[in-house]
C-alpha positions as CSV (number, residue, x, y, z in Angstrom):
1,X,-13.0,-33.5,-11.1
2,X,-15.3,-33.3,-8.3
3,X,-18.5,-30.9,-8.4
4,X,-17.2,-28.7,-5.4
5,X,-14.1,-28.1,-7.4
6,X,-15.6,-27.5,-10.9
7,X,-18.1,-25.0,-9.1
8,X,-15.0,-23.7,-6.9
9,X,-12.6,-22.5,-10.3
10,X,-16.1,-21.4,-12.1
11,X,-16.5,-18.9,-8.6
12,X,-12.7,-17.4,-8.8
13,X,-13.0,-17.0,-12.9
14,X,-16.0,-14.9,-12.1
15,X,-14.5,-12.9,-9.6
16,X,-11.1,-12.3,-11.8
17,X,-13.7,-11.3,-14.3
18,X,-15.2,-8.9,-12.0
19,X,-12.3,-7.7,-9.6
20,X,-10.9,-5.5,-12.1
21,X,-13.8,-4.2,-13.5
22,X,-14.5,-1.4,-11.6
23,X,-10.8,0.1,-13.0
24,X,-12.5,-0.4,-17.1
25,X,-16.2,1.0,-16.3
26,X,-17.5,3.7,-14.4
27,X,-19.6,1.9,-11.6
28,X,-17.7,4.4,-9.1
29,X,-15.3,7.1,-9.8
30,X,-12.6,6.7,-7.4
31,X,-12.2,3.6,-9.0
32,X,-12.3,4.3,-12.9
33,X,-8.8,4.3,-14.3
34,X,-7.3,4.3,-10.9
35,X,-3.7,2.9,-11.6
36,X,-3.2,2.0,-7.2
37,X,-6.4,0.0,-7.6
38,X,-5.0,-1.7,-10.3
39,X,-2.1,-2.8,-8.8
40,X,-3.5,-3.7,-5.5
41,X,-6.0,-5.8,-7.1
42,X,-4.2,-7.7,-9.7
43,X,-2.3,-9.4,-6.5
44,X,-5.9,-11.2,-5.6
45,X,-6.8,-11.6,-9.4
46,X,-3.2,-13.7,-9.7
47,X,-3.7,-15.5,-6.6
48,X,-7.6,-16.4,-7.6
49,X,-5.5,-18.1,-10.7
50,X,-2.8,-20.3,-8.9
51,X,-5.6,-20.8,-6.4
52,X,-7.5,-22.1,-9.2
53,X,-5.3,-24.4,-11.1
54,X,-4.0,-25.9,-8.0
55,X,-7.5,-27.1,-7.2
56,X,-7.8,-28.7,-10.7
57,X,-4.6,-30.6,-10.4
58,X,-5.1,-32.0,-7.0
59,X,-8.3,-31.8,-4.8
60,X,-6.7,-34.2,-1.6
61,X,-8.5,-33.3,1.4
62,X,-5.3,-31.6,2.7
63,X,-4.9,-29.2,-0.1
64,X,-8.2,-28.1,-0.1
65,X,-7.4,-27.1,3.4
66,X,-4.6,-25.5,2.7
67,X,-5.9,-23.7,-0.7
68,X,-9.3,-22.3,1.8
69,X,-7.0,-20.4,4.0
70,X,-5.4,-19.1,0.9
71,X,-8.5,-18.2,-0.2
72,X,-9.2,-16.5,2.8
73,X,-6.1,-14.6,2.8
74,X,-6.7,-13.4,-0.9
75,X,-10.4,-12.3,-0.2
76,X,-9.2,-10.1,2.7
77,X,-6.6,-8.5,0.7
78,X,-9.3,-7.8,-2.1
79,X,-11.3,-5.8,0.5
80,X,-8.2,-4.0,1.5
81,X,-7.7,-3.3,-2.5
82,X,-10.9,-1.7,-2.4
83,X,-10.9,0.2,0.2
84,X,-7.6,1.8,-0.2
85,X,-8.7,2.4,-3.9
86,X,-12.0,4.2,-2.7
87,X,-10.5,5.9,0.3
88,X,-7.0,7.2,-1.2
């Protein structure tokens, strides 16, 4: 595996690590044990993880292109997650 990737799918296991993890400790109330939250950012979390094992399997220079404006797509709905989670 190349470097880029190995330090790529180390990056997104951190960050479905620490996506959720607002919802299980009480870094900001709106958030703790907030069930919407949970929901709305699972759908990044899952996408981080076929993100991620696509990226193992084959790192062409086409797929990576394709997998960044995946990764683009499931950053932006993160954000959304959270701010729907903090403002509703």
């Amino acid at each position: 595996m190349k470097t880029a990737a190995v330090v790529s799918v180390v990056l997104f296991a951190l960050i479905m690590i620490l996506d959720p993890f607002p919802f299980i400790t009480l870094i900001d109330s709106r958030l703790y044990m907030d069930l919407l939250f949970l929901f709305l950012i699972i759908i990044p979390v899952v996408s981080y993880f076929f993100t991620s094992k696509s990226l193992m399997k084959d790192q062409s220079k086409g797929r990576i292109f394709r997998l960044k404006k995946k990764v683009f797509s499931t950053m932006q709905i993160g954000s959304v997650a959270y701010l729907i989670g903090v403002l509703l």
